[in-house]
N, C-alpha and C positions, 0 to 999 in steps of 0.2 A: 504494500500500500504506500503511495505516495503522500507528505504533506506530513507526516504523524506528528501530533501534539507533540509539542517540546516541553521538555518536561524537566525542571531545577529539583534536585534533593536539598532539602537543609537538614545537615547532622552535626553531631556535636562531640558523639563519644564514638563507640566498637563501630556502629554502622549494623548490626544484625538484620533491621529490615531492611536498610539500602539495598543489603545484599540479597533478603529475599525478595526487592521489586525487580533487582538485573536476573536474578534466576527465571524470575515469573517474566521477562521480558524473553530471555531467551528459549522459553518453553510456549511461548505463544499464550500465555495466558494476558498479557500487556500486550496490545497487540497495537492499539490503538494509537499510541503516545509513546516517545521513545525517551529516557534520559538524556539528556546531551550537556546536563552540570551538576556538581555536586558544589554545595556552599558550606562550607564547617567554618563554625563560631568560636574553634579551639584549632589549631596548627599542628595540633601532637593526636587528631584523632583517628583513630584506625581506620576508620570511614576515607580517608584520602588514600591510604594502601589500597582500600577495596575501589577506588575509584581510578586508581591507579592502574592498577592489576587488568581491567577492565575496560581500561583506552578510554575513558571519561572524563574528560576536561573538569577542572576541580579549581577553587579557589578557598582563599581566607579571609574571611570579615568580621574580626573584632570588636565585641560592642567597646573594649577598654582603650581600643584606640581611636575611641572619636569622643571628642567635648560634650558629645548632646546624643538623646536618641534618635532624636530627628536628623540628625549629622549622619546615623549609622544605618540607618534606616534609605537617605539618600543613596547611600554607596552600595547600599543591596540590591534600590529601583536601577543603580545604573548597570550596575552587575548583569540585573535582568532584561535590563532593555537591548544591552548589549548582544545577549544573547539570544533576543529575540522569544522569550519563554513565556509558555500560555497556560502553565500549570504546575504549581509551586508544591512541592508535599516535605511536611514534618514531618522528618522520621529519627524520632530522639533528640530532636532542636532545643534546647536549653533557654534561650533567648525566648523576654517574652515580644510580642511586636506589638506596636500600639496603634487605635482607629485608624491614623495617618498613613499607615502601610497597608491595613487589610483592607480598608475602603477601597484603594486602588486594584485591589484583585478580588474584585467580588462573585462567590462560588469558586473560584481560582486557588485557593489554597485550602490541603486536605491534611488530615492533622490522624494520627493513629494514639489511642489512648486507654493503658491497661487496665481499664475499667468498664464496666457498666454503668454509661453515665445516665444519671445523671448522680451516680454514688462516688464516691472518692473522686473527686473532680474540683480543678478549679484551683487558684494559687496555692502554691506549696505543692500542690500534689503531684509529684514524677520519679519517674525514679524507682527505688527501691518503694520510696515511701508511700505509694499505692498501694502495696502485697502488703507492708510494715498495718498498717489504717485497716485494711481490709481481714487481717488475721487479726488483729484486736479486737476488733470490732464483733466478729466471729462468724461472720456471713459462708453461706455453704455452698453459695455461686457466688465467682465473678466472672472477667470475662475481659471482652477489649470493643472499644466503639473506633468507627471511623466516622469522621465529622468535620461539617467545613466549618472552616475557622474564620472567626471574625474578632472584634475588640476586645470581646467577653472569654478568657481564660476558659476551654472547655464548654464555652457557650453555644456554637453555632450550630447547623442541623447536624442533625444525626442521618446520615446515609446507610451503614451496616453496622451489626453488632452480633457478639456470638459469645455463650456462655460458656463458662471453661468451670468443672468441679473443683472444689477447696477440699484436700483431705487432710488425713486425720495425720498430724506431725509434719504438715509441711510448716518449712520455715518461707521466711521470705521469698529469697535466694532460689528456693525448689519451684514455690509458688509463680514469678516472674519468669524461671525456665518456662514451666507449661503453657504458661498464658501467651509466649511468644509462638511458642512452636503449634500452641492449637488454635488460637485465636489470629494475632496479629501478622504474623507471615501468612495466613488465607487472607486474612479481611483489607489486608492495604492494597495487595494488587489489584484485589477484584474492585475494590471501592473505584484505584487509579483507573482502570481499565471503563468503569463503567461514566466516570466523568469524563476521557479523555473521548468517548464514544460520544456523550452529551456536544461535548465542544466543537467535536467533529461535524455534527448536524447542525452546529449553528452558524458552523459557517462561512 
């Protein structure tokens, strides 16, 4: 197929689902929209190896080197413009963005999130510290949501979501494995794949 949505990763740490949308890309499950950049918010994250590895143009954009959010936020828009990209995805993105950035890509950025939101969701919440919240609390589902992002931390629609079992002596660490491997490696391609399909029809 000619024309394929272009498509920016923002990562920050390992990369694990980077690497499960270039899988899902090269099994034809992303069929529609192809990566063509990876943006890490840290210089030392593994996510550049895997971008690496994988012949996808990659860069760094530090929130701690710019005076202002809005300053950082600029060098993101040009990052992206430069590139030409029509579909943004968090995948482990650390940085939060604010109105200023997500109004410019409205429906345009997809956010993958170890939870069942609208539960453990929302500032503070990433990380480990979703599984940590979610086995306190003692809940016997959780799960992972894909959802577009907009001002609101975990706020924006909910697109896909899929429950993942809590058992008996999982720690964190156990809990955050499963939830990627059953949850968020299926649910971000298919979410990308199915917006990149939307995009495709508009236009």
């Amino acid at each position: 197929m000619l024309n394929k949505i272009k498509i920016a990763v923002f990562v920050s740490g390992g990369g694990t689902n980077l690497q499960a949308l270039i899988d899902a890309q090269k099994s034809g499950i992303v069929n529609n929209g192809k990566i063509v950049l990876v943006v890490a918010s840290n210089p030392s994250a593994y996510a550049l190896t895997r971008a690496k590895e994988n012949d996808i143009p990659s860069c760094v954009v530090q929130r701690k080197a710019f005076a202002s959010q809005e300053a950082y936020e600029k060098a993101l828009v040009e990052v992206l413009r430069e590139n030409e990209i029509e579909l943004i995805v968090l995948a482990g993105f650390m940085s939060i963005l604010s109105e200023g950035f997500t109004s410019l890509y409205p429906g345009r950025i997809l956010n993958v999130h170890p939870s069942l939101i609208p539960s453990f969701c929302g500032k503070g919440y990433y990380g480990l510290k979703v599984h940590e919240a979610a086995l306190s609390y003692g809940v016997k589902v959780t799960g992972a949501t894909v959802h577009y992002v907009n001002e609101i931390p975990d706020g924006g629609e909910i697109l896909l979501q899929k429950a993942v079992e809590v058992k008996e002596g999982d720690t964190p660490e156990v809990l955050q494995r499963r939830v990627m491997e059953q949850a968020e490696w299926v649910l971000l391609p298919k979410g990308v794949e199915m917006v990149c399909e939307k995009l495709q029809k508009g236009r």
